[in-house]
N, C-alpha and C positions, 0 to 999 in steps of 0.2 A: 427479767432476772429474778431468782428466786432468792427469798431473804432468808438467811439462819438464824432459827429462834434457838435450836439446842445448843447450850455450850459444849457440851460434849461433841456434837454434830461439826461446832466451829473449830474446836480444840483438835479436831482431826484434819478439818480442811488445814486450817496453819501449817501441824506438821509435815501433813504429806505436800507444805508448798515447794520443796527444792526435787519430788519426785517426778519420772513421765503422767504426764497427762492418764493415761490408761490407769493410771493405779489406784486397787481399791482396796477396802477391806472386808469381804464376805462374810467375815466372822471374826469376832473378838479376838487379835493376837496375829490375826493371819492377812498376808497383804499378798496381793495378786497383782503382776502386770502385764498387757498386753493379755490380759483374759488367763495366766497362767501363776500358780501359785508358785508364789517364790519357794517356798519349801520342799514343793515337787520340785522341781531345779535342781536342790539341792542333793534331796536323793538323788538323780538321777546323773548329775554332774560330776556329784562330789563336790569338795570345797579344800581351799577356797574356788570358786568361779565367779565370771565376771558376765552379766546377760546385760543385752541390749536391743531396747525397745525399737523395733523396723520403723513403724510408726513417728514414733516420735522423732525420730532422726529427719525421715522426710517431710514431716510439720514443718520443724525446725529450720531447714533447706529452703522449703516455701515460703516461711515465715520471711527471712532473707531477701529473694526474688519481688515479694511483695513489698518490700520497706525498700529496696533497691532497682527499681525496674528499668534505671538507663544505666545501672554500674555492670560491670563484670561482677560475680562472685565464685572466688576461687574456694575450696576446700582444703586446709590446711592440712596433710596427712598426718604430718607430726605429730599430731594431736591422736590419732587412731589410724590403723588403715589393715585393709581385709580383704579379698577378693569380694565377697560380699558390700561392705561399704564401698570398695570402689565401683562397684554397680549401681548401690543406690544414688550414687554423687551420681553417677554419669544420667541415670534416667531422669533424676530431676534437675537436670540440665547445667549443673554449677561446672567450672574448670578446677583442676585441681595444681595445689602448690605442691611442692616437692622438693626434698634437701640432698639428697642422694640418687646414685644409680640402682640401688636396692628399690626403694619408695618407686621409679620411677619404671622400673622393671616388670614390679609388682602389678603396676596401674595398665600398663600398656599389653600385658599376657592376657590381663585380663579383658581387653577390649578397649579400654577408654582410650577416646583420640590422642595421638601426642601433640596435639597442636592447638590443644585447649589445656596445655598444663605449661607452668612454669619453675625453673629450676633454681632455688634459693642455696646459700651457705658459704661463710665467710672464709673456708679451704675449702674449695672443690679439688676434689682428686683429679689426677688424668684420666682415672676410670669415669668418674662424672660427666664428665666432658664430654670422652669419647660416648662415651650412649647415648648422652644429649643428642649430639650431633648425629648421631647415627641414626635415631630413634626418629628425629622431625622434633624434638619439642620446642615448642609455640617461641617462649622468649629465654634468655638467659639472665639474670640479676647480678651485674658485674657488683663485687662486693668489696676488692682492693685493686690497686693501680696495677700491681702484679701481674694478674686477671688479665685484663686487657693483650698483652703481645701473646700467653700462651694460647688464649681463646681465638686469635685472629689466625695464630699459626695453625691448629686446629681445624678450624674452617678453611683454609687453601685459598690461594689466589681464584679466583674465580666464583667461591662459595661466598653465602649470606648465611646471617642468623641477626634475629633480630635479639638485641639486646636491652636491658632500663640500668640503669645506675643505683644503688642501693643509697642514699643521701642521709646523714644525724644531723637535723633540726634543732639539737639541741633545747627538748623537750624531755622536762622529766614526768614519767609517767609509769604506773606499775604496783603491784600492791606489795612487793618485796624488791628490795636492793641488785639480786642477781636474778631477776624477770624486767630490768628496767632497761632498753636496749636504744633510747631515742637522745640519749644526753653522751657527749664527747667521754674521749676517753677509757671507752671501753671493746671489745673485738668487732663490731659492728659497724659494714657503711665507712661512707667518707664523709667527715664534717662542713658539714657549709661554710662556719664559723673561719676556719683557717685557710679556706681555698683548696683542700685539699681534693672537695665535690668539683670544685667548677675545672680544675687541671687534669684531674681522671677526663672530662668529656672533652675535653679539647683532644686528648689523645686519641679516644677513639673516634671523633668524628677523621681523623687521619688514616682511619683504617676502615679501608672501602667495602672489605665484606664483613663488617660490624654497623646492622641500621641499628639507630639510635631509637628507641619507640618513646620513653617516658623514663621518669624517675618516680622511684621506690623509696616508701621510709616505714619503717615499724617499730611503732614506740615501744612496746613492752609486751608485759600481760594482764591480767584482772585489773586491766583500766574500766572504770564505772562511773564516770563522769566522762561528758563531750568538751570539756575545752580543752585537756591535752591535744585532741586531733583539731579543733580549732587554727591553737595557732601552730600546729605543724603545718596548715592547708595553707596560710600566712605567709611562713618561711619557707616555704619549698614553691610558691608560687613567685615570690619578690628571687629567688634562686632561679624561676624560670622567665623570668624579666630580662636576667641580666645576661642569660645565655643567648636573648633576644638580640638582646642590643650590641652585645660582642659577636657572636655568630650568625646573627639574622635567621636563629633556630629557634623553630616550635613543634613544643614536642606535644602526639596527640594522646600521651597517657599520663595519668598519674597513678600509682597505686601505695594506698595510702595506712597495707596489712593489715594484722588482726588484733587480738588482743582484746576483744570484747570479755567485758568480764559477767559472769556469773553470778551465780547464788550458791554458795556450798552449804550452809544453814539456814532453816527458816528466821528470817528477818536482814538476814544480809540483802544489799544493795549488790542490785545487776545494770548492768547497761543498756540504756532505753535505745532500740535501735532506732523507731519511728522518729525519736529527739535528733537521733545522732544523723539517720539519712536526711531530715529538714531542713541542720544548721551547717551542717557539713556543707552540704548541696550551697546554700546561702551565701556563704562565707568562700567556695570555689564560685560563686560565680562574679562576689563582688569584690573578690580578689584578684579575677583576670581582668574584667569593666576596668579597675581601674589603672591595671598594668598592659591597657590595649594589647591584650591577646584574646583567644579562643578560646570557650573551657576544656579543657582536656577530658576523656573520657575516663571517668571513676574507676578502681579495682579495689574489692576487700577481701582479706582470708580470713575468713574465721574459721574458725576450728575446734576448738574448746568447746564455743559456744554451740555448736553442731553435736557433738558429740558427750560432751560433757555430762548433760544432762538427762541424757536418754540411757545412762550407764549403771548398773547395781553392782556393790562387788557383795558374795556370799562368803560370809566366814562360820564356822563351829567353831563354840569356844573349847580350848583343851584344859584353862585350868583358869581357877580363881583364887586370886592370892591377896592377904588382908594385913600392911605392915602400919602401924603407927595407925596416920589419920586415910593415911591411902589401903584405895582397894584397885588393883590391878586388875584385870581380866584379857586373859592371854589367848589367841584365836590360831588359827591353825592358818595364815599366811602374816602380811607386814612388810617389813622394807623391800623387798625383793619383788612385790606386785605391786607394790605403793612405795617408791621414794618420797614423794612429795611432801609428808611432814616433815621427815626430816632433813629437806633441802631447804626448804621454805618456809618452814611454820603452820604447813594449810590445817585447817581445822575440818571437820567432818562432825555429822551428826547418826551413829550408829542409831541401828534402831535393833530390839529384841521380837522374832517374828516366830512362830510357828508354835506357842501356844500363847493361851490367859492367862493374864496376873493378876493378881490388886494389891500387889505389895505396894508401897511407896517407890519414888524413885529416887537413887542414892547416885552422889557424886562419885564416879571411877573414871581410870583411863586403862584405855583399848591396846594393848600392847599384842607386838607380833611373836615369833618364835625363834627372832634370829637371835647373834652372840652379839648382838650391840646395844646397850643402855640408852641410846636414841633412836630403839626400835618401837618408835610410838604409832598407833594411827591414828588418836585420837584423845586429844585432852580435855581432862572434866567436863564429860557426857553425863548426863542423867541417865541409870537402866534402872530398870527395877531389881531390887535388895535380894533377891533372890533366885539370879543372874547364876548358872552353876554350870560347869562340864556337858558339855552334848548340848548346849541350846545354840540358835542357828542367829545369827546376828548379820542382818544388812543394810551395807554403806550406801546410800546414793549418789548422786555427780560423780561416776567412778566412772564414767567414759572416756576419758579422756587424761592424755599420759599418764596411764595407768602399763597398762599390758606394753604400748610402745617404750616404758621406761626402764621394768621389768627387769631383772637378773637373772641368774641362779647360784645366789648369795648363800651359801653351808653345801651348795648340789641340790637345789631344793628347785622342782622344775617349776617353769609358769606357766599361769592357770589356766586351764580352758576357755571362750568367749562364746555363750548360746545366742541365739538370736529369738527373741519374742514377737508373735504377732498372730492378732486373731483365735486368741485361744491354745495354738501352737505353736511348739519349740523346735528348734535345730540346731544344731550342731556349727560352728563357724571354723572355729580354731582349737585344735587339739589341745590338750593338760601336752606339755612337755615330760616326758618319762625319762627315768634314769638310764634307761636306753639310749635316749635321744642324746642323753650327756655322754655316756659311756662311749659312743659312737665315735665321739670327737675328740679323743686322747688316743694321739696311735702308737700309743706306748714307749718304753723307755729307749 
């Protein structure tokens, strides 16, 4: 392992730590990823756009595989999803989660098996349903008691589908209040706490073409510590004790979803998977030892964490505005390709690319171009003081519910998605045009 004497050598490694692997800086100002310069992108894209590193994506996959090698790991679409990515997922062997018959559509034209994905969401349409079933896919996540009679009707006397129970542990976990999905009381799952988990399964074990596989629980998101899933492996296994001992049922799955959190700025805390596949693993097995059962076979989705990080979003600033002690700097996209600040607070680390500076760096916030005063992308960032119209500014961790969250907030279309690797770029996902809008109003 080589040491860094340069500060300036270090002071680069730090910030480019929340970037892909591949990323370099050839020249003072200019940063490259996947062997291609972000700037050229830019030209050639336009902006804003959103690129994302092939590579790092399938590292990241692997990386998984490697820290998981007796779990399932499923790919969270939610999080991103492409004809492309859903190729990459399938070759590097993971299964894929799914909320919708859109997601699920998408995945399946594309090639990927339907019997390696599973169908998540606390309203499933009857359109969901129906494609599920029609499709072959793998499991279903009953999510309300409801669920159960129309999915059995659905299925027909004589059909099967294998189903898991979506179950709240009653674990709070999450790095914002409306990302927290593992604590009662909110639209997610059936509570363990009230009985409300262990009465859904009694129902369905009543319904002969509903096989029971396992139970589901998913705490949150930008979880970065291992004991929220700790003791959800606690609670949902003393839950699967008792379905033991009432039904003389053992069930061979758990899946125990995603939520792995990240790093969106250098120095932020991420989720040590190696920690989390060791104690997890520990804690299921000396949780069934002592509930005389069997360990159930693991499933995780991650998503974020797959995606996340492998993602740049490219903006041009259009204007710089100087009131009071603030200095604004307004770019040519914002809520509409990026809700996430302002759902959530998430913070981001812009960076100023495609020339040299030696100005100093001055505190501003990165504001979008829509008609809302909490169209922020990013609060008190460091840029250099001489930050003006036409320079090219990029986000990193923008993989991920970025593009899938997306609008066209004022008619303002979303951005295009390139893909990086080896020096070349491509094309993934069109800029949406005014066309594309115009299209879809069939007038008065």
């Amino acid at each position: 392992m080589t040491t860094v004497h340069d500060p300036s050598v270090a002071r680069l490694a730090d910030d480019l730590s929340v970037w892909p692997a591949s990323t370099t800086e050839p020249h003072p100002g200019e940063l490259s990823v996947g062997g291609v310069p972000l700037a050229e992108l830019a030209d050639r894209f336009g902006t804003p756009v959103y690129v994302l590193d092939e590579a790092e994506v399938r590292d990241r996959c692997r990386t998984y595989l490697h820290a998981f090698p007796d779990a399932e790991v499923l790919y969270a679409a939610k999080a991103f999803l492409c004809r492309a990515m859903v190729h990459w997922i399938e070759e590097e062997g993971l299964g894929l989660d799914v909320c919708s018959a859109g997601e699920l559509e998408l995945a399946v034209t594309t090639g990927f098996p339907p019997e390696r994905t599973v169908l998540h969401g606390n309203a499933k349409s009857p359109r969901d349903l129906e494609m599920a079933l029609r499709l072959g896919v793998g499991r279903i996540v009953i999510d309300s008691p409801s669920e159960i009679a129309r999915l059995a009707a659905a299925v027909g006397h004589g059909g099967h589908q294998k189903v898991m129970v979506r179950v709240v542990p009653a674990v709070s976990a999450g790095a914002h209040e409306k990302i927290r999905t593992g604590t009662d009381d909110q639209k997610f799952g059936l509570s363990i706490a009230d009985g409300h988990a262990q009465h859904a399964i009694a129902r369905i074990l009543d319904q002969p073409q509903l096989e029971l596989t396992g139970l589901h629980c998913h705490l949150g998101s930008q979880i970065t510590t291992v004991k929220p899933y700790l003791a959800a492996v606690r609670r949902v296994v003393g839950l699967m004790a008792r379905l033991h001992d009432q039904h003389g049922l053992v069930l061979p799955e758990l899946d125990l979803g995603g939520g792995h959190g990240i790093a969106y700025r250098p120095g932020e805390p991420a989720l040590d998977l190696t920690d989390l596949s060791r104690r997890v693993r520990a804690e299921l097995h000396d949780a069934c030892a002592a509930a005389g059962l069997p360990v159930p076979r693991l499933t995780i989705e991650p998503g974020r964490a797959i995606a996340g990080p492998a993602g740049i979003a490219l903006y041009h600033v259009l204007a710089v505005k100087r009131t009071g002690t603030h200095t604004f700097v307004a770019v040519d996209g914002g809520m509409s390709d990026n809700p996430r600040p302002a759902l959530y607070g998430v913070r981001y680390a812009p960076r100023l690319i495609g020339r040299r500076t030696t100005t100093d760096r001055v505190p501003v916030t990165v504001v979008g171009r829509h008609c809302e005063a909490g169209d922020t992308l990013a609060t008190d960032v460091r840029l250099p003081a001489d930050v003006r119209p036409g320079d090219l500014l990029a986000v990193p961790v923008a993989g991920a519910y970025h593009l899938s969250m997306a609008s066209t907030y004022n008619l303002v279309g979303r951005p295009p998605v390139a893909a990086v690797r080896d020096g070349h770029a491509r094309l993934l996902v069109r800029r949406e045009s005014l066309d594309d809008i115009r299209s879809r109003d069939v007038g008065l």
